[in-house]
KOLVOMAR-848524 format. One record per residue (C-alpha): x, y, z. Coordinates in steps of 0.05 Angstrom, whole numbers, plus 5000, padded with zeros to 4 digits. Layout:
XYZ/...
This chain:
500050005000/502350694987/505651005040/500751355071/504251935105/504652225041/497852225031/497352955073/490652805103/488053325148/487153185222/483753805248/481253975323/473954005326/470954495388/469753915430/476653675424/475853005376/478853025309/476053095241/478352755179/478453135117/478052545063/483752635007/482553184959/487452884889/491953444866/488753914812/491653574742/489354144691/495553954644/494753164648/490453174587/493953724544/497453254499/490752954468/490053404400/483353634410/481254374438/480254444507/472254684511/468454944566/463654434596/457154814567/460554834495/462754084510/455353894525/451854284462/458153874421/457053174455/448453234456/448153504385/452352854365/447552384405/441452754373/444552734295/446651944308/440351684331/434652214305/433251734245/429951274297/424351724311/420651594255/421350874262/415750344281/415249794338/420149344334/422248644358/420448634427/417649214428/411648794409/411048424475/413348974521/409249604488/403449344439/400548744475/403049094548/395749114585/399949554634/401250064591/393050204585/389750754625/384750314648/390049814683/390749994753/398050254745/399949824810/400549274772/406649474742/410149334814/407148604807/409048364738/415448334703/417948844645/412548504592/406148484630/406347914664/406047734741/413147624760/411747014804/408846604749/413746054726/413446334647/415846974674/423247214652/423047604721/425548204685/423448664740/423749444717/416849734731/418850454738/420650454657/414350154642/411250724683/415151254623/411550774578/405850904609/406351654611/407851664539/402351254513/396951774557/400152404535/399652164461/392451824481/394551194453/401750784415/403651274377/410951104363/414251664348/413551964422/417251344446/422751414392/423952114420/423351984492/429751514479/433151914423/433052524486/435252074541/441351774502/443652604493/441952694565/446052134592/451852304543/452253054573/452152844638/456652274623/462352824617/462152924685/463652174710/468552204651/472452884688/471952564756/475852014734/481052434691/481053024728/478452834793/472753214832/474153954842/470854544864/471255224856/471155724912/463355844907/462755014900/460654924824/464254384798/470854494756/471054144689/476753694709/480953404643/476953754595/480253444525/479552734557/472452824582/470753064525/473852564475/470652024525/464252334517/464052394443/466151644433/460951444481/454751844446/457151684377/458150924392/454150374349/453149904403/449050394427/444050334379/438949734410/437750144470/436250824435/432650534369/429949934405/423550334449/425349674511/432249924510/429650564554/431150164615/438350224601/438150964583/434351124649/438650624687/444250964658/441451674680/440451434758/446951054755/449551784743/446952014801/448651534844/455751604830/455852344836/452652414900/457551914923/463952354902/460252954938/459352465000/466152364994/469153044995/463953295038/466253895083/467853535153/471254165171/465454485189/463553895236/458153695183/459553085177/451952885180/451653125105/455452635077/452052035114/446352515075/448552445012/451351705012/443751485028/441852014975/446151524927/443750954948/437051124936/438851414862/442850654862/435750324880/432150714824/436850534779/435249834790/427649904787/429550154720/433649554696/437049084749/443749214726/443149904764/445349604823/452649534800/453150204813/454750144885/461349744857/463250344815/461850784875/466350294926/472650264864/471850994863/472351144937/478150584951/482050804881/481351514875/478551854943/483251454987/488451244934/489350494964/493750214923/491849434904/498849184908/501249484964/495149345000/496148564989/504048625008/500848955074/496248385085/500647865070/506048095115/500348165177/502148895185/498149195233/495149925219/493650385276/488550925263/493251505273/497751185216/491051175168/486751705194/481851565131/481150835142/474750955192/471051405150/472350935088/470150365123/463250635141/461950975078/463950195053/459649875107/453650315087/454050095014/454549315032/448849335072/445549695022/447149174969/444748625010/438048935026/437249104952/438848354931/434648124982/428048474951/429448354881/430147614905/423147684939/419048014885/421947424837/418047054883/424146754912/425146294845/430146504789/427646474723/427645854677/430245894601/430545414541/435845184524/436345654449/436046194498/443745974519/445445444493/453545514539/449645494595/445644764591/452044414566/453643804598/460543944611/463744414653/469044564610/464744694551/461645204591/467745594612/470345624543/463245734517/463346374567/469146624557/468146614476/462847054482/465947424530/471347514476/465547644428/462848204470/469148604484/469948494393/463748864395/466249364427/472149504395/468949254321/461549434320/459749364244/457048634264/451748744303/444448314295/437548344340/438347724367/444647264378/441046614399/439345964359/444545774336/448146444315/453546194364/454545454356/458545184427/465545094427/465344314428/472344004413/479544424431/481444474356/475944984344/479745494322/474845984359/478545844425/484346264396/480346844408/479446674477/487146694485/486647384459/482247644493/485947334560/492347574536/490148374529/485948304595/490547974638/496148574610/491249204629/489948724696/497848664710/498249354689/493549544743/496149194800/505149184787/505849954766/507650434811/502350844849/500651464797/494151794775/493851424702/494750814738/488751084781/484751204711/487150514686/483450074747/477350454736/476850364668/477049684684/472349784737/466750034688/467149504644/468348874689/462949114742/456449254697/457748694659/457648214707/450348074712/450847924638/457447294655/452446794674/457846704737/451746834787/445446564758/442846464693/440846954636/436246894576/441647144526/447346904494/449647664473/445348264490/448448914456/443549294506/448049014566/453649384530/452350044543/454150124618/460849794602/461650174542/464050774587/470350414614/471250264544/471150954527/475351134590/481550594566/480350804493/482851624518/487451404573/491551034507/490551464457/493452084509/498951654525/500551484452/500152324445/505052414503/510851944487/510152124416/508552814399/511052694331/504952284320/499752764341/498052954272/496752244256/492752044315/489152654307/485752354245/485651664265/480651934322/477352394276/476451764222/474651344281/469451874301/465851924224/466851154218/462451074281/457451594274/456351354208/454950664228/450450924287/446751294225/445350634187/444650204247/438450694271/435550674203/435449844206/432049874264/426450334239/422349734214/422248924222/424048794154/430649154145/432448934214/430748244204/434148314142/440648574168/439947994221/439847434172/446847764140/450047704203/447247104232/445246754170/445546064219/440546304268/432945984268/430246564300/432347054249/428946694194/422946574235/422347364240/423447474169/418146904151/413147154212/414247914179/413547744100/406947354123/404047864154/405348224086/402847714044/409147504016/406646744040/410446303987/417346744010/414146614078/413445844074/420545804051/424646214113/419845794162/422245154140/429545524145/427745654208/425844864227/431844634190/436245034229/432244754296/428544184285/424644224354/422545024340/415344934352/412345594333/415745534272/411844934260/405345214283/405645914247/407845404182/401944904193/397345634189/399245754122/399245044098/391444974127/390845694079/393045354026/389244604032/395544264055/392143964115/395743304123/402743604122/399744144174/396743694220/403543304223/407043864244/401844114289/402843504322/410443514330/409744234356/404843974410/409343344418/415043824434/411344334479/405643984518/402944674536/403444954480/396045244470/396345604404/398944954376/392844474407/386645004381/391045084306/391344314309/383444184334/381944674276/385144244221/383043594251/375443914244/376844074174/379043334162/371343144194/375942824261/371543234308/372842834368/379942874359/378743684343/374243664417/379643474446/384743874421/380544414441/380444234509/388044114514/388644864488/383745134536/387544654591/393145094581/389745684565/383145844608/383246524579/382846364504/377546744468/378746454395/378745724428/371845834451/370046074394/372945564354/369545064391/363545404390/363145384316/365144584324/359244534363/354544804310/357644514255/356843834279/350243974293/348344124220/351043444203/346443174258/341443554219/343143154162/343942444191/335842504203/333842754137/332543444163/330143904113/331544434148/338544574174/343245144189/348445584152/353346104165/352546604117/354747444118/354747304196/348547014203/344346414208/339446244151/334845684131/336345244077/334544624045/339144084055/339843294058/344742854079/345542164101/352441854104/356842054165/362541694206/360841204269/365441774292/361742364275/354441974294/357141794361/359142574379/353542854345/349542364388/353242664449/351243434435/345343294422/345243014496/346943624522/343744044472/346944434415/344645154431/347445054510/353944904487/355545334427/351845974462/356645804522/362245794488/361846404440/359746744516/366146484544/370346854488/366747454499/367947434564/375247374553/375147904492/369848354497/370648564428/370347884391/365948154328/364947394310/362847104373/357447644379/355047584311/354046844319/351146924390/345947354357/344247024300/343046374346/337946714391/335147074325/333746324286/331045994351/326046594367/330046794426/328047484399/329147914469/335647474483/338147674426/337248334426/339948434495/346748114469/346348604419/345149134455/351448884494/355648764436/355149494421/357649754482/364049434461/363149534385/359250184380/360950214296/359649534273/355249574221/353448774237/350548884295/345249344279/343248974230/342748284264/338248774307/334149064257/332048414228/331248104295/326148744311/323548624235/321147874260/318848154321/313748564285/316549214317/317949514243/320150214257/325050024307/327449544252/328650074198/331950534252/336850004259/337749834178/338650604170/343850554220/347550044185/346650214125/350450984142/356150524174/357150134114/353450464050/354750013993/352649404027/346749093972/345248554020/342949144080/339149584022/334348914005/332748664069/330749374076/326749324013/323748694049/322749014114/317549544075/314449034034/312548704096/310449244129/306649534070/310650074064/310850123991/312450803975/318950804021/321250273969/320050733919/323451353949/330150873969/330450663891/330251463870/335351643927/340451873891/345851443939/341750733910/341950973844/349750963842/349650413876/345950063822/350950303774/356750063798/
């Protein structure tokens, strides 16, 4: 340890005789920076430099849509919704769901989706480009403040005599700064709406850390030593908000505990393990600081522990569970495997760093395949990185006590610590590479990257020129990237797209591009990438379910009931998968088996409107054919949302289909298809189809007031569907009550003007009521007459 008589603490007398200790104030280093080749800018100029760059880097991104998960965590977010009680956001995870559920990811972060939340009620719904600019204005806040971590490391913490802040190591902060808000990796948390948890996580982390420093050169002097127990809780509060914004906030307490060992109280880690090894015993007059380190220390531990403690209890005291595609090192059977695996991708992370042109969405499925045998060339790269870590490590531990030295450990500091929830060294994560986890670490990235290049500029000055444009190429090179990254990310296609070029081995990739391109219509283009995507990963069940949908589309039921039944084969709960599969099994007239896929779906699924409705339908339709079996002349048909009479015969049907038939009938067909179209409106208040059906049940079994009371509920939900009022109107047309009839055709006939099929039962409505004059003046409207002519 350094000797610490040098150190010129002050011991002063307090009035009451004890003595004070005035923590180490570093030596004011204006000069240390004046090699680096850039001008030396006052910190408001050096903000308006460093937030303009964020702005011009990222600003593409605020016209961009929803992407990726932005899906699951915005658009199908019930918490986000006014009418959500926002409480619930403190009992479900960062996607909606409640935390202590076993499918949750326990992603805990409820005070972003509160900004979500804000955002979607001051635009009065998902409009996207408020959430683009929310993040595009964080990332330039953060990088502004960001200068001021950067000139308490280089510079140190100084204050004038009024106690503003001096802008410490202006060139260096600044040239930190301007790397960090220009930096590609960046990109996912600013483009990507989810990645706001970082940028606000970043924004508390940088208030935790400053209110530390001021803790730590508070003014005991004056006997106020009350302010910085004050302002250490004041940190560890910002340290706790941080979390609630994205877990990795608490690593901030590490940064603050490097800080006040390395810099405040310059204990150097060397010496300090000489002194322990030797059994050297310390007296407090020999390190006057040690007490007040050791409580400011003792305070952040504690703090830690109580933090960890609650984030452990909200979890529900479980961790969360992952597939094995999620991280594929981290279910390998051998321990080995998994340390090389871990340490590639460390390897791969720092590259990213350092290189980020190849960057993708998603690095799962296969984009990594495991290190498996020791001639994989890959592990070479684990060597490297090794070799330059284990230098900067030496580095930091054998050189002699000095201020770059100081710089050096926590540079290392601030991109070991945040990164370490992201090692898999403590418990499991859902992610093989996250470029979102990158942007805490990114700083001490940016903190080595200046400490070099000033170094390079001291001990060769005739160089300057030349690393002057290296950093200035560097600086385009990145920006520029940042630019085209943003604009990939302004829609699923081009950022699926950009995905596949990267990862070109990864399932999930393709399944993007083929879910995307389907939901275009591009379904052939579609059909190909999702069997990509099961070729690639031969157990990837959605894959196979959103491939049996299209096959169904396109009368390929066979092939999609075989896959259907691999993807329920593979994923027992899979509930999506069981209704698809009792859909195509109904098609192929194997109703039982479609009952009871049905049932499996809503076993694993109580709240599954389309289920219901699906079976529902199944109930109906087998009732026709029971219709049929007796020689019924009368039967029922689905037609423009309604049920009609028509003539019909039939006699041939399965032992199968006479045997369930046989059973509804039993229970009666009405009972059990009205209570399962109710069921899915239940669930989905606005399920057009289930009311329609509902309606037109009650309408052909002369439930005429049941029917209009569903209808009459229907609209509370669907106030503009032009179905409902006229399932109403002919239900009041039966009924006899003919002007409340053609209120209701009027009605939908204003909703939906060119429908033919609402302008004749109209016509019939008058002709029944005698009312043939109105059928005269509706044929000369001059609406019906162009009508007729198209």
């Amino acid at each position: 340890m350094q000797n610490h008589s040098s150190l010129k603490h002050k011991v002063k007398s307090a009035k009451n005789g004890s003595h004070v200790v005035l923590p180490y104030k570093p030596p004011s280093l204006p000069e240390w920076d004046s090699a680096l080749p850039i001008p030396r800018l006052p910190f408001r100029l050096a903000a308006v430099v460093v937030g303009l760059l964020a702005l011009l880097c990222y600003c593409n991104s605020i016209a961009g849509e929803f992407v990726f998960d932005d899906t699951e965590a915005i658009l199908t977010n019930d918490d986000l919704k006014p009418e959500t009680p926002w409480m619930d956001v403190f009992h479900n995870d960062f996607w909606g769901k409640k935390i202590t559920k076993k499918d949750s990811h326990k992603s805990y972060r409820p005070l972003t989706v509160l900004t979500f939340r804000l955002n979607y009620w001051l635009m009065g719904g998902l409009e996207p480009m408020i959430f683009h600019a929310t993040n595009v204005v964080l990332h330039s806040l953060v990088c502004i403040l960001f200068l001021h971590i950067f000139s308490a490391i280089f510079g140190g913490y100084h204050t004038d005599d009024n106690g503003s802040k001096i802008f410490a190591a202006p060139r260096a902060s600044l040239l930190a700064a301007i790397f960090f808000a220009v930096h590609p990796i960046h990109t996912e948390s600013v483009a990507g709406v989810v990645g706001r948890a970082d940028l606000l996580c970043a924004l508390f982390f940088f208030f935790s850390f400053m209110l530390y420093i001021r803790a730590c050169y508070a003014d005991a002097a004056k006997n106020k030593s009350y302010s910085s127990v004050v302002l250490v809780l004041s940190s560890v509060v910002c340290c706790a908000t941080a979390m609630l914004f994205k877990e990795l906030g608490i690593t901030a307490i590490g940064i603050c505990s490097a800080y006040d060992i390395i810099v405040i109280n310059k204990v150097d880690p060397m010496s300090l393990i000489r002194t322990l090894l030797k059994h050297k015993e310390t007296s407090e007059s020999k390190t006057p600081w040690l007490s007040v380190l050791l409580k400011r220390q003792f305070i952040l531990c504690i703090s830690a522990i109580i933090m960890l403690a609650y984030r452990w209890y909200i979890m529900g005291s479980g961790a969360p569970s992952f597939q094995p595609v999620d991280n594929p090192a981290s279910f390998a059977d051998s321990v080995v495997t998994r340390i090389i695996n871990y340490n590639y991708i460390y390897a791969l992370n720092c590259w990213l760093l350092v290189n980020p042109w190849w960057l993708c969405f998603d690095w799962a499925m296969g984009c990594i395949p495991l290190i498996e045998s020791i001639t994989d060339l890959r592990i070479l790269a684990v060597f490297a990185f090794w070799t330059i870590l284990g230098c900067l490590l030496t580095l930091a531990l054998i050189t002699k006590p000095c201020h770059e030295k100081r710089i050096l450990i926590m540079g290392l500091s601030l991109l070991i610590i945040p990164f370490l929830p992201a090692t898999n060294l403590f418990f499991q994560v859902g992610f093989v590479i996250a470029e979102r986890q990158l942007y805490l670490p990114s700083v001490g990235y940016c903190i080595l990257t200046v400490l070099g290049l000033c170094k390079l500029c001291r001990y060769h000055t005739k160089m300057k020129k030349i690393i002057m444009i290296f950093v200035f190429i560097l600086m385009l090179a990145n920006m520029w990237r940042s630019v085209q990254r943003s604009h990939e990310w302004t829609n699923e296609r081009l950022l699926y797209r950009s995905g596949a070029k990267v990862c070109p081995l990864n399932a999930k990739v393709h399944y993007n591009i083929a879910k995307n391109i389907a939901d275009s219509g591009e379904l052939d283009e579609a059909i190909v990438e999702y069997r990509t995507a099961i070729k690639l990963y031969p157990e990837y069940d959605q894959a196979m379910n959103n491939l049996a949908n299209i096959l169904k589309d396109h009368g390929e039921l066979l092939e999609a009931e075989i896959l259907l039944n691999k993807a329920v084969e593979i994923r027992a709960e899979f509930a999506a998968a069981w209704m698809n599969l009792g859909i195509v099994q109904a098609t192929l007239k194997k109703y039982e088996l479609s009952e009871k896929s049905y049932y499996n779906a809503l076993k694993h699924r109580r709240k599954y409107p389309d289920c219901y409705f699906n079976l529902g339908n199944l109930v109906i339709f087998i009732f026709l054919h029971l219709c049929l079996i007796f020689n019924f002349y009368s039967s029922l048909e689905l037609m423009h949302g309604h049920l009609i009479i028509v003539h019909a015969f039939h006699n041939t049907l399965s032992n199968e289909d006479v045997n369930l038939t046989n059973l509804y009938l039993e229970r009666g067909y009405h009972q059990a298809a009205l209570q399962a179209w109710y069921n899915a409106t239940h669930l989905k208040k606005d399920h057009k189809i289930s009311w329609s059906n509902i309606i037109a049940l009650l309408d052909n079994t002369e439930q005429y007031d049941a029917a209009l009371d569903s209808a009459r509920t229907a609209l509370q939900y669907l106030p503009n569907e032009h179905g409902l009022y006229f399932a109403m109107a002919n239900v009041y047309g039966k009924a006899g009550k003919y002007e409340e009839a053609e209120k209701h055709f009027h009605k939908a006939i204003s909703l939906k003007p060119d429908s033919a099929n609402y302008l004749g039962n109209l016509g019939v409505l008058y002709h029944r009521w005698e009312k043939y004059e109105k059928i005269k003046q509706e044929a000369a409207s001059p609406k019906n007459s162009n009508d007729s002519k198209k």
